[in-house]
C-alpha positions in Angstrom: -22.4 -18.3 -18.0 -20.2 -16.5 -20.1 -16.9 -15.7 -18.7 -14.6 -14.4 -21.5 -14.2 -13.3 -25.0 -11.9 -13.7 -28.1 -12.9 -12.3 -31.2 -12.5 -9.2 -32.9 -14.5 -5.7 -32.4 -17.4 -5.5 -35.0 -19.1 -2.0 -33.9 -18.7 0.1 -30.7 -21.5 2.3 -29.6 -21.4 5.6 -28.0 -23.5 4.7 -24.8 -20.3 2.2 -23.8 -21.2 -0.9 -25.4 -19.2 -3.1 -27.8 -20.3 -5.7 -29.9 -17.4 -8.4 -30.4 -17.7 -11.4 -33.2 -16.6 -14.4 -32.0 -17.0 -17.3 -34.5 -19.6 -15.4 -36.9 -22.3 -14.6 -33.1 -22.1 -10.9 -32.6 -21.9 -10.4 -28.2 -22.9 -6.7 -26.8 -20.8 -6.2 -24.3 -20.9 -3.2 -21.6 -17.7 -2.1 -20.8 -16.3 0.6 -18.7 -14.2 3.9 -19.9 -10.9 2.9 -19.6 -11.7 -0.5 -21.5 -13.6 1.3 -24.1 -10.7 3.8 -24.8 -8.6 0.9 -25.2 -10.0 -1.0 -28.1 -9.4 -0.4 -31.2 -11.5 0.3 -34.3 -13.6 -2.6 -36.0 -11.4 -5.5 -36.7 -9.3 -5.4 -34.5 -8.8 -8.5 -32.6 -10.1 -8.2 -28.2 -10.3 -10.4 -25.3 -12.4 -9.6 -22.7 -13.0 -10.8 -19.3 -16.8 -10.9 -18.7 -19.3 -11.3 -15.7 -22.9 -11.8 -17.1 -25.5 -10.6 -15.8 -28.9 -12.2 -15.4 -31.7 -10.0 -14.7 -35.4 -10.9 -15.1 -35.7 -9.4 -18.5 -32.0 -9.7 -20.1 -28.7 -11.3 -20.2 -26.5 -8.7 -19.6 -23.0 -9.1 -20.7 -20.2 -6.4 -18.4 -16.8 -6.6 -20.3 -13.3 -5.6 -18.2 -9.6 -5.1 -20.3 -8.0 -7.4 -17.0 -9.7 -10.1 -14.4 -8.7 -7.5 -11.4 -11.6 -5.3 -12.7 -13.8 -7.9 -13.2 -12.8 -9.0 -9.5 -13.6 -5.5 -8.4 -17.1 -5.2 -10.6 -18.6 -8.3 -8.6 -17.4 -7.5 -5.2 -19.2 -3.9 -6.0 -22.1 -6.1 -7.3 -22.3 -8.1 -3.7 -22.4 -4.4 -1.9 -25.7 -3.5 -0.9 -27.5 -1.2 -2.8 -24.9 -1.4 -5.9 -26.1 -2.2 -9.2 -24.4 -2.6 -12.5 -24.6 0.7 -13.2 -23.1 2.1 -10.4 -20.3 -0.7 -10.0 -19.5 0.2 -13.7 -19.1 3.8 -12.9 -17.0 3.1 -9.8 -14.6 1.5 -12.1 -14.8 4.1 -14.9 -13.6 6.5 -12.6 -11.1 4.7 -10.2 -9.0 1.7 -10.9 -8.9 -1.3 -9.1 -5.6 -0.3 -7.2 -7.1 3.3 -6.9 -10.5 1.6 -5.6 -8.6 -1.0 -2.6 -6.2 2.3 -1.7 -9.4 4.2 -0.8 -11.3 1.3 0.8 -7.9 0.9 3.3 -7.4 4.5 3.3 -11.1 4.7 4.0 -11.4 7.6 1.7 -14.7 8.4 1.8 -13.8 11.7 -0.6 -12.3 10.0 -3.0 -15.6 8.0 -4.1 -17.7 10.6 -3.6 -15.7 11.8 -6.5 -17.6 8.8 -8.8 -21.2 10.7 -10.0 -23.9 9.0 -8.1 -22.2 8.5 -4.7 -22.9 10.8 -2.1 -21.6 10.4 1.4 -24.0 7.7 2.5 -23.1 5.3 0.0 -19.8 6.0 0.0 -19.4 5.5 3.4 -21.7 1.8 3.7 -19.7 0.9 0.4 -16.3 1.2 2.1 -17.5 -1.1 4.9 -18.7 -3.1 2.4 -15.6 -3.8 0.4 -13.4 -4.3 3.0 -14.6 -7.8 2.9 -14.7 -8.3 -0.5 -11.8 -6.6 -1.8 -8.6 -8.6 -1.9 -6.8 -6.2 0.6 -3.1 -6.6 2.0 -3.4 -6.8 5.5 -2.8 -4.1 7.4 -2.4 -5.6 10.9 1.0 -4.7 12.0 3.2 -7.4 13.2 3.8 -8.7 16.8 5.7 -6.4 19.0 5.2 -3.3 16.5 2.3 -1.8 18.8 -1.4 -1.7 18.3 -2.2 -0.1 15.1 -2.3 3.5 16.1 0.6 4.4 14.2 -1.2 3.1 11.2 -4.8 4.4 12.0 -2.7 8.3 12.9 -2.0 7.8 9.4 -4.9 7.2 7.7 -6.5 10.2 9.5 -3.8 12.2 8.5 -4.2 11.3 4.8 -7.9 12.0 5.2 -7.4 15.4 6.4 -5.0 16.5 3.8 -6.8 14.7 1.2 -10.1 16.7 2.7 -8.0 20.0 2.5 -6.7 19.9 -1.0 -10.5 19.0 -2.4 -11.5 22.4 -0.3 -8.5 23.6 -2.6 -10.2 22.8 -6.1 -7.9 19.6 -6.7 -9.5 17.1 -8.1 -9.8 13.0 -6.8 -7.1 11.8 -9.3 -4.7 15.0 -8.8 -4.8 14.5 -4.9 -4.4 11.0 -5.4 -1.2 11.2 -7.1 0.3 14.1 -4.9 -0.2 11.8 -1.7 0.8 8.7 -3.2 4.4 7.6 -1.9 4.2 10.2 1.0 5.9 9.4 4.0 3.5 7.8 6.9 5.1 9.4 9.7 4.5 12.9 9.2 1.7 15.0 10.3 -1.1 16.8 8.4 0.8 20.0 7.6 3.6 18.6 6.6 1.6 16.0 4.4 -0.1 18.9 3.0 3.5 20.8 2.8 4.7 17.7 0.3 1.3 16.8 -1.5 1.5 20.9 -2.2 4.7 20.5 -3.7 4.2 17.7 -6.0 1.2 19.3 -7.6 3.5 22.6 -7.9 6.2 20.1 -9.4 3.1 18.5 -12.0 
């Protein structure tokens, strides 16, 4: 199994697939948005982290920019009903912070947001992840009650989140708007602050 890269980039393709030289062998290599957009033009010297894939047919090779994504592309892999393709798009469109936050958020919105995930999958994949994701844990400690101050929260972030996707804002904008916000405030207030970052943007 291949599971890096160190070479430099001999030809990049439009369909997301790179081809690095490493010691005079030529390696296509899948590799998601944000990694594409990163590389440079031919010749200029990568590293990638790589899963590879082995299907009946073909070795596939999946490149990530940092081991977190590849983490993230393999726990996606290990979800049922997720295939390279799909885990690839999750992580085109969300980063692995931006990824755990929703699976502890349990933002089912926010992943509906990646194309081909409707409701369904998006809610099986964030029971899914939950064990696979290296999450901080959320239990609070001893004395400090039994998680409904925590679980108030997350519903309160869901609803706001909810009610600025009714209001045309898109995953990533809502995202950053509620990201900081105070956990002790209710949904209209949480809506009153989101509203004002994205005013402030």
């Amino acid at each position: 199994m291949i599971g890096s890269l160190r070479g430099t980039v001999a030809a990049r393709t439009a369909d997301g697939e790179v081809v690095v030289e490493v010691g005079g062998v030529g390696y296509r290599v899948v590799v998601p948005t944000g990694t594409a957009a990163a590389l440079g033009s031919a010749g200029t010297a990568v590293f990638l982290h790589v899963h590879t894939h082995v299907r009946e047919d073909a070795i596939v090779l999946y490149g990530f920019a940092h081991d977190d994504e590849r983490r993230c592309f393999e726990a996606l892999l290990g979800a049922h009903g997720v295939g390279p393709s799909l885990a690839l798009a999750v992580l085109s469109a969300l980063s692995p912070a931006a990824l755990s936050t929703a699976v502890l958020e349990e933002d089912v919105e926010t992943l509906c947001a990646v194309p081909g995930i409707g409701r369904k999958t998006a809610a099986r994949l964030l029971i899914d992840l939950k064990s696979r994701l290296d999450l901080p844990d959320l239990t609070p400690p001893s004395g400090s009650g039994d998680g409904a101050t925590t679980r108030s929260a997350r519903s309160a972030r869901a609803e706001a989140r909810a009610a600025l996707a009714e209001l045309g804002y898109s995953a990533e904008e809502i995202r950053a708007a509620l990201d900081g916000q105070r956990d002790d405030v209710g949904v209209e207030e949480l809506l009153r602050l989101a509203l004002r970052e994205l005013a402030a943007r």
